[in-house]
TORKEBA-420734 format. One record per residue (C-alpha): residue in three letters; x, y, z. Coordinates in steps of 0.1 Angstrom, whole numbers, padded with zeros to 4 digits, always signed. Layout:
ALAXYZ ...
//
This chain:
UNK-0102+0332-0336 UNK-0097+0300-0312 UNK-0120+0274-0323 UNK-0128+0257-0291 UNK-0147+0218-0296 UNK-0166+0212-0267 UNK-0203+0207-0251 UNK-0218+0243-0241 UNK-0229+0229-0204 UNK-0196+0210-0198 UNK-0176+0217-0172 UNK-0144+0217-0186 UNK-0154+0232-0218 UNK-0164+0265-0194 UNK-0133+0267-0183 UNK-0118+0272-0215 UNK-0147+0297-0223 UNK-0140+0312-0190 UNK-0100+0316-0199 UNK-0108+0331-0230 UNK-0139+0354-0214 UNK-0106+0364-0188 UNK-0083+0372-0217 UNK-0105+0389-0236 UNK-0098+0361-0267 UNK-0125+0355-0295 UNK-0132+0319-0296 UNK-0164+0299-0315 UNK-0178+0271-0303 UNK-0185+0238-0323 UNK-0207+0216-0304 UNK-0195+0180-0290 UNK-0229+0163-0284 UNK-0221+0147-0252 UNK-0257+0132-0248 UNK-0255+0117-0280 UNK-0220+0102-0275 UNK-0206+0128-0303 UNK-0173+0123-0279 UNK-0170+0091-0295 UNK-0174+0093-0331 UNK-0139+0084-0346 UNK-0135+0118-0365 UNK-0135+0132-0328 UNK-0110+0107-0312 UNK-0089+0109-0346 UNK-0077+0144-0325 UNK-0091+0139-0294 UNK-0078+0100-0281 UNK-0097+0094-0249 UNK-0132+0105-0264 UNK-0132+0136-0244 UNK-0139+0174-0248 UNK-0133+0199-0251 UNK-0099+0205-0271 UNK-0090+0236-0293 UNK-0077+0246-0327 UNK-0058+0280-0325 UNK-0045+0284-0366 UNK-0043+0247-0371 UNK-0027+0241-0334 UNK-0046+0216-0317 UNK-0046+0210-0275 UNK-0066+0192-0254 UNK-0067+0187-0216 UNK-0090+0222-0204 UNK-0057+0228-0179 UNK-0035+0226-0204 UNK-0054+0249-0232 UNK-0059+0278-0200 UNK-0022+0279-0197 UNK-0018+0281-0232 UNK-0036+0310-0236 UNK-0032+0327-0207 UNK+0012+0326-0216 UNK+0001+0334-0254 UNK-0013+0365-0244 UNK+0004+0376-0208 UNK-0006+0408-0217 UNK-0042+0408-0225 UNK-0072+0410-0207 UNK-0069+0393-0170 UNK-0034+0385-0162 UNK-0038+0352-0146 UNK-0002+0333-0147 UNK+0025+0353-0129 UNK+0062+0358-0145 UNK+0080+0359-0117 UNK+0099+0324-0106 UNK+0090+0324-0070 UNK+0054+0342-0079 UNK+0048+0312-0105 UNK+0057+0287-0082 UNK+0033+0295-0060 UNK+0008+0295-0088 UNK+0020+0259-0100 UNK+0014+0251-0060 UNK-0023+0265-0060 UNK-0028+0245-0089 UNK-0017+0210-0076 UNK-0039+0220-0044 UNK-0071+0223-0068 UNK-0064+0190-0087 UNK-0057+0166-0057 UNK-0072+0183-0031 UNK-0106+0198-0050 UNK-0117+0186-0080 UNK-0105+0153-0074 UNK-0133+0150-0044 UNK-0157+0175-0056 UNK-0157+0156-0092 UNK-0172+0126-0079 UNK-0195+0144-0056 UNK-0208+0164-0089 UNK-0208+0133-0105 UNK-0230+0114-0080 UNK-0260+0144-0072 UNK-0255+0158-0106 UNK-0249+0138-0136 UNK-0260+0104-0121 UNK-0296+0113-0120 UNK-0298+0133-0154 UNK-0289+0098-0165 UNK-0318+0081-0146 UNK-0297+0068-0121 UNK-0296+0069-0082 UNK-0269+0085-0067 UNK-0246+0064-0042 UNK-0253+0084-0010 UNK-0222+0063+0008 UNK-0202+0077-0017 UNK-0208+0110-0014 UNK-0209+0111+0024 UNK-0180+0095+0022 UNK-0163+0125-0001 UNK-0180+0151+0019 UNK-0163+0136+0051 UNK-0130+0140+0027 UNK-0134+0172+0022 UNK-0141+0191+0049 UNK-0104+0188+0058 UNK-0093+0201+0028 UNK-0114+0229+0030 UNK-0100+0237+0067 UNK-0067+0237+0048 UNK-0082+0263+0022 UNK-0095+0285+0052 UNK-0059+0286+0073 UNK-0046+0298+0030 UNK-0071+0321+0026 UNK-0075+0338+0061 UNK-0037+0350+0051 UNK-0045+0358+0014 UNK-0069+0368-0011 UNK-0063+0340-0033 UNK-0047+0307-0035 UNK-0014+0313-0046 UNK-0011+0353-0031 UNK-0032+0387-0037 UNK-0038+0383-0073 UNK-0063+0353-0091 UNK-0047+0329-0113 UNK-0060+0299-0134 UNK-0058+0279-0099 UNK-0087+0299-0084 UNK-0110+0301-0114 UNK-0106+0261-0124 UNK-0124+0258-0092 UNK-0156+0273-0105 UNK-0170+0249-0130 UNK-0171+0220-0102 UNK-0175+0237-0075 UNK-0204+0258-0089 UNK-0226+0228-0092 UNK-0218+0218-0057 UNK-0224+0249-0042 UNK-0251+0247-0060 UNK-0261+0214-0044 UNK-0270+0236-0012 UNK-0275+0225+0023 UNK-0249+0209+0036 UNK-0232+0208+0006 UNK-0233+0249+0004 UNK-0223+0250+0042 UNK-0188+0238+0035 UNK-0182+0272+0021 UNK-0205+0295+0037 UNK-0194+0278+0073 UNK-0156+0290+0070 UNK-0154+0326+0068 UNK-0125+0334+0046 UNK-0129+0302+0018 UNK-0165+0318+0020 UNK-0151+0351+0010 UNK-0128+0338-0013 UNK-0160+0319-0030 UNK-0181+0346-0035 UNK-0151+0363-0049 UNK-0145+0340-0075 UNK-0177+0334-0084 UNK-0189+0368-0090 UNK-0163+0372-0113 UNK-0183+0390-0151 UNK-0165+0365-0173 UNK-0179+0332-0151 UNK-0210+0347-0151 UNK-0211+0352-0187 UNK-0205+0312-0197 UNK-0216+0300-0162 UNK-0248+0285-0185 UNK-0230+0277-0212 UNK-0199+0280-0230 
//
């Protein structure tokens, strides 16, 4: 069984939960206290550096970074549950393309946004509305890029989901979430809408979209 060290309402701990969920792959959870700076302790950093969760230990192999454990897993067990890294060269290129899209041109401007209407004020703390409007201006021209993908494809990187498409759900969720005009920059562009309600339907987000 993985033993995956993370916070249950973290976004990048559900994402490993969410792999495993795919890939049908036992995992237990030991909880990382974010709230109490658990993170932090020096028994955590003594295998996790930057203070961060979650990171895993699969038989005494340790990983961190949530990317890198969901590749792990999904090429430890290609066979199992929701194939979600294709074999193929020119198939997995794609994949590795749909991938670099979500980092630098998703999470990278939907992070902060989350960060802001989210996490700033379960902290106490006001978010910075330039900021975000700022983002928000940012991203609407990614997400026309999504649209002219998507209207030509079910996924990101072809007809079949990969780990590109679901590490959009953890951030994005809590956006979407934000509704208004927030929601609107899904719901307004038919096919990323499609592709959204898609994704986010999906049994095994669903089952850790609360908590890992």
């Amino acid at each position: 069984m993985v033993k995956l060290y993370g916070f249950s309402g973290s976004t990048c701990t559900r994402l490993v939960a969410l792999i495993c969920k795919e890939k049908n792959i036992p995992y237990e959870l030991t909880s990382v206290n974010l709230s109490k700076g658990e993170q932090k302790a020096a028994s955590h950093t003594a295998i996790q550096p930057f203070g961060q969760v979650p990171y895993i230990d699969d038989d005494g192999f340790i990983l961190y970074e949530s990317r890198a454990i969901a590749r792990y897993l999904s090429k430890k067990y290609p066979n199992q549950g929701t194939s979600l890294i294709p074999s193929d060269p020119k198939a997995e290129a794609l994949f590795e393309q749909a991938a670099s899209i979500e980092t630098f041109n998703f999470s990278v401007i939907v992070g902060p946004i989350v960060g802001e209407k989210v996490f700033k004020p379960r902290r106490g703390l006001q978010p910075d509305e330039e900021r975000v409007s700022e983002l928000l201006a940012s991203l609407q021209s990614k997400m026309d890029a999504y649209e002219v993908i998507l209207s030509k494809q079910k996924y990101l990187a072809g007809d079949s989901v990969t780990i590109a498409d679901l590490c959009h759900l953890p951030y994005g969720t809590a956006f979407y979430g934000l509704g208004g005009s927030f929601a609107e920059v899904f719901d307004s562009r038919p096919s990323l809408s499609r592709w959204w309600k898609d994704i986010s339907s999906r049994p095994a987000w669903l089952a850790v979209k609360d908590g890992a």
